[in-house]
C-alpha positions as CSV (number, residue, x, y, z in Angstrom):
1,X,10.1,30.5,2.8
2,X,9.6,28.4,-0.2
3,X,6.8,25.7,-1.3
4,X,8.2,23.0,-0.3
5,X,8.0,24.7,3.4
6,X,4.4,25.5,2.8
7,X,4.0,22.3,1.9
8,X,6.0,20.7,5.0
9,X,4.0,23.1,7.1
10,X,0.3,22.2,5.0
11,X,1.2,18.9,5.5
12,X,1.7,18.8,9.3
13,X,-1.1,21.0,10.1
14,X,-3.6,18.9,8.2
15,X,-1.9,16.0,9.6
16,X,-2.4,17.0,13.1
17,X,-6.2,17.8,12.4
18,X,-7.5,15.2,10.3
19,X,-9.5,13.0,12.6
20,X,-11.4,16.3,13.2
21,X,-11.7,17.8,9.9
22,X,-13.3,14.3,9.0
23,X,-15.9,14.6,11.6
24,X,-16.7,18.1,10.0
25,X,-16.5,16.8,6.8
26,X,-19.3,13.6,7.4
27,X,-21.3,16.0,10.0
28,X,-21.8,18.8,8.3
29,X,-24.1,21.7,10.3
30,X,-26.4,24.3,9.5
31,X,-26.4,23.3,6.0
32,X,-26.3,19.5,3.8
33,X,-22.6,20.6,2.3
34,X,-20.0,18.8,3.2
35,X,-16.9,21.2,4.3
36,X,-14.6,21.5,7.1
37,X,-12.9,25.1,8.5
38,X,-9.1,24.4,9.6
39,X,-7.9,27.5,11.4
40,X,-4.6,28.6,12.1
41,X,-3.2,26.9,8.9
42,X,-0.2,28.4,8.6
43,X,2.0,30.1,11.3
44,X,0.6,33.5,11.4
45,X,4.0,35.7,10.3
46,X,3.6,33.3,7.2
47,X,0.0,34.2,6.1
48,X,0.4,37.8,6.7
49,X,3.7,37.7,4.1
50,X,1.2,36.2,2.3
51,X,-1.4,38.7,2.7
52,X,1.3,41.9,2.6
53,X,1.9,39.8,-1.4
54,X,-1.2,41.1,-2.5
55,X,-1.4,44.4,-4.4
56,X,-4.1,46.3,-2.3
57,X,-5.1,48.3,-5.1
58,X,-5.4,44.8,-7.3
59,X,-3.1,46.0,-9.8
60,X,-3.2,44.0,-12.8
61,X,-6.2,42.2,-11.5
62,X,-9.6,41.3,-13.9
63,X,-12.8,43.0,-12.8
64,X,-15.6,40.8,-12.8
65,X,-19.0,41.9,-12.7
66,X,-22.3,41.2,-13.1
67,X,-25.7,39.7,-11.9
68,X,-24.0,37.4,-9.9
69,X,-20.5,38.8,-8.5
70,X,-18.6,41.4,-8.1
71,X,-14.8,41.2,-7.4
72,X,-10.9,41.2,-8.7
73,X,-9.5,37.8,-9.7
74,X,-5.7,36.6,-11.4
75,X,-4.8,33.4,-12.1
76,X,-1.9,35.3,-13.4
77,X,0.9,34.5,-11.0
78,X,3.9,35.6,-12.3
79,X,4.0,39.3,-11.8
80,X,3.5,39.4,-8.0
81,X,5.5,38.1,-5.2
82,X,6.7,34.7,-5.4
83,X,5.7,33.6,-1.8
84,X,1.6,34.2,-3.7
85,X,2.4,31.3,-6.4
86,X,4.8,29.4,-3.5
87,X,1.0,28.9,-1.5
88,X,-1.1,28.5,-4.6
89,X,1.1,25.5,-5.9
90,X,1.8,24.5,-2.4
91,X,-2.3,23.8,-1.9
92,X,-1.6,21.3,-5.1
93,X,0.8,19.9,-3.8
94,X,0.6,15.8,-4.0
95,X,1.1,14.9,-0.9
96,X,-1.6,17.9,0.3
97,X,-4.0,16.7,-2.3
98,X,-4.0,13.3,-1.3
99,X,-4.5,13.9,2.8
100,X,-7.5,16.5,1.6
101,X,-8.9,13.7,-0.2
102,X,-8.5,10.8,2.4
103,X,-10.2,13.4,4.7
104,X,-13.4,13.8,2.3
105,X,-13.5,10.1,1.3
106,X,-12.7,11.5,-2.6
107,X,-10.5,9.4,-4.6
108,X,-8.7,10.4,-7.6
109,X,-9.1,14.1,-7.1
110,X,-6.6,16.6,-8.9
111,X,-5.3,19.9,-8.7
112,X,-5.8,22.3,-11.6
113,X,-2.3,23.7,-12.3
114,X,-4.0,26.1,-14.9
115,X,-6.2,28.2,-12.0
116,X,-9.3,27.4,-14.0
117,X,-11.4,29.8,-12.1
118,X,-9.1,29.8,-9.3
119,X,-5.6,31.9,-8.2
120,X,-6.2,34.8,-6.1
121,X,-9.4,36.8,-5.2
122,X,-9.8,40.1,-3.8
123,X,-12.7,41.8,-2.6
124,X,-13.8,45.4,-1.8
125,X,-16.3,47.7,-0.2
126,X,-19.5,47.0,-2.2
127,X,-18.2,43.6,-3.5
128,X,-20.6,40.5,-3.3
129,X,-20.9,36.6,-4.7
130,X,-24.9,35.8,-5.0
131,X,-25.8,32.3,-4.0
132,X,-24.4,30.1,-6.7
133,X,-23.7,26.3,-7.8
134,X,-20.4,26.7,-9.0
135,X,-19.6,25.4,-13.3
136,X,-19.3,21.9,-12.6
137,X,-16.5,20.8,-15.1
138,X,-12.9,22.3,-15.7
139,X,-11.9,24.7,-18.3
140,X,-11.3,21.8,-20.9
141,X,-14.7,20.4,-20.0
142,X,-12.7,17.0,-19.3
143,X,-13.0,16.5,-15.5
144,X,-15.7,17.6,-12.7
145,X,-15.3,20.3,-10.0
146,X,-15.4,18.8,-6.9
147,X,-13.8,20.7,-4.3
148,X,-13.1,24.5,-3.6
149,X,-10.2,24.8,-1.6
150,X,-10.2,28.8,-0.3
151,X,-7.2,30.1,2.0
152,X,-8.2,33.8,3.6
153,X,-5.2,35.8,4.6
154,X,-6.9,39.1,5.6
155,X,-6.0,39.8,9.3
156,X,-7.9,41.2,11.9
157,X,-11.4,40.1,9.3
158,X,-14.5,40.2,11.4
159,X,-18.2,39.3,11.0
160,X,-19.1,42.9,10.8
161,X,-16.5,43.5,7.7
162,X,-19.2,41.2,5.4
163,X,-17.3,39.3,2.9
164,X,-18.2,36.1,4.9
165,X,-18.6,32.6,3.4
166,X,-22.2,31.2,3.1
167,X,-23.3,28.0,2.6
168,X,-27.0,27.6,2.0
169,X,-29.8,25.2,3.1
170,X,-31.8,22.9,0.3
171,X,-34.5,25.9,0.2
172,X,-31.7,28.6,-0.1
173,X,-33.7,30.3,2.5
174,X,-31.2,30.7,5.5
175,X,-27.3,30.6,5.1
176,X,-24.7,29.1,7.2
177,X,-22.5,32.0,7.7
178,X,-18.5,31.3,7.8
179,X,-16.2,34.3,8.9
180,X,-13.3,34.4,6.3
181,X,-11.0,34.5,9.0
182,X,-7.5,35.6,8.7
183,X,-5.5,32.1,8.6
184,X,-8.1,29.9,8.1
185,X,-9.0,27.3,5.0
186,X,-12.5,26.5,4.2
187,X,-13.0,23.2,2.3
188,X,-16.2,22.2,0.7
189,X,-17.7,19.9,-1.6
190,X,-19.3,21.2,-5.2
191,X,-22.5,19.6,-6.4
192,X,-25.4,19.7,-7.9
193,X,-26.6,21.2,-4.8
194,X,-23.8,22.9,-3.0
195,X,-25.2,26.5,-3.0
196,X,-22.9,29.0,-1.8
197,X,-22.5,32.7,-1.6
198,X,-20.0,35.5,-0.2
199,X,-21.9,38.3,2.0
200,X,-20.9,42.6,0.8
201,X,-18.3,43.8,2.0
202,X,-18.8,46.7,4.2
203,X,-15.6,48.2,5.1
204,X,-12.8,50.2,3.1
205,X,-10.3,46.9,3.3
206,X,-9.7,44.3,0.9
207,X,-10.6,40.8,1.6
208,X,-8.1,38.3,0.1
209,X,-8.0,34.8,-0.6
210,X,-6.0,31.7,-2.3
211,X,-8.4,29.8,-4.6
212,X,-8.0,26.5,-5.5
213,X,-10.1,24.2,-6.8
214,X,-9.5,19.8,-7.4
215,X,-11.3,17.8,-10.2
216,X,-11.9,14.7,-10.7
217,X,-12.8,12.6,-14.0
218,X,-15.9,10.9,-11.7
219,X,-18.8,12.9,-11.9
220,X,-20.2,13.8,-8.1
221,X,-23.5,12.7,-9.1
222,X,-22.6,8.8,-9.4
223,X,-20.9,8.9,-6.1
């Protein structure tokens, strides 16, 4: 397994799906952020190589922590097993890209080869995001978030586990709540207004997950 079979197999899947990811997408439930959930996005022996990739005690990892989070990120690549950076790059792919956007209606979207905030993500008991609008610009300040692209590879992840997606209403008073499945993407739109957060984690296992996010130079707010 390579990227350019991840990419073969991204493409297809997407492919396959797209008529309803875009009724997802332009529907949106529970919450006014666009998103779509595509399960079973990869063959399953596929995402748990992925998932056995991951160091599980996030050697070599950085620790964030504050007011707001608590988890292990690396946009560092290079020292773990190549399949990791094979379905990273794979997301970016051009031709994965552009069915992603043609699915959300965004034109001119990018990857962000340099994992600006992206890469891999682990969580663990006692680990939490608080509801957040994510930095709106790249790392260069040159183009504008617009997408968060997240890939969970965890298997066997329930609701119980924590570590779930939320998407929030206008008030921020009730969340949608999104299980971070094991083989499952989660696509959403970043805004002004997309308010988002991930539950605690309430069991000794790691949750992990393939970041991306896509840019554009078109700011969402003159859409």
């Amino acid at each position: 397994m390579n990227k350019e079979n991840l990419v073969t197999l991204l493409v297809d899947k997407i492919l396959k799906e797209s008529d309803a990811l875009k009724n997802q997408w332009n529907n949106p439930q529970d919450t006014t952020t666009k998103h779509f959930i595509l399960d079973n996005l990869l063959p399953n022996e596929i995402t748990l190589q992925i998932y056995d990739a991951f160091p599980k005690d996030a050697k070599g990892f950085y620790s964030r922590e504050s007011f707001r989070e608590k988890k292990k990120t690396s946009a560092d690549l290079s020292n773990y097993e190549k399949i990791l950076s094979d379905i990273t790059y794979a997301i970016q792919d051009e031709r994965v890209v552009n069915l992603i956007a043609n699915i959300t209606g965004l034109e001119a979207i990018e990857p962000d080869p340099k994992l600006y905030a992206g890469g891999l993500s682990m969580m663990f008991k006692g680990d939490y995001l608080n509801p957040h609008i994510d930095n709106s610009h790249d790392g260069d300040r040159e183009r504008y978030r617009r997408l968060n692209v997240l890939f969970y590879v965890s298997p066997d992840w329930k609701l119980e586990n924590g570590g779930n997606f939320e998407l929030w209403d206008d008030e921020r008073l009730k969340p949608k709540t999104i299980l971070s499945r094991f083989n499952r993407m989660v696509v959403m739109e970043t805004n002004k207004n997309s308010w988002h957060s991930v539950s605690s984690i309430l069991v000794e296992k790691p949750r992990c997950c393939v970041s991306n996010y896509y840019f554009s130079k078109e700011s969402p707010e003159n859409m």
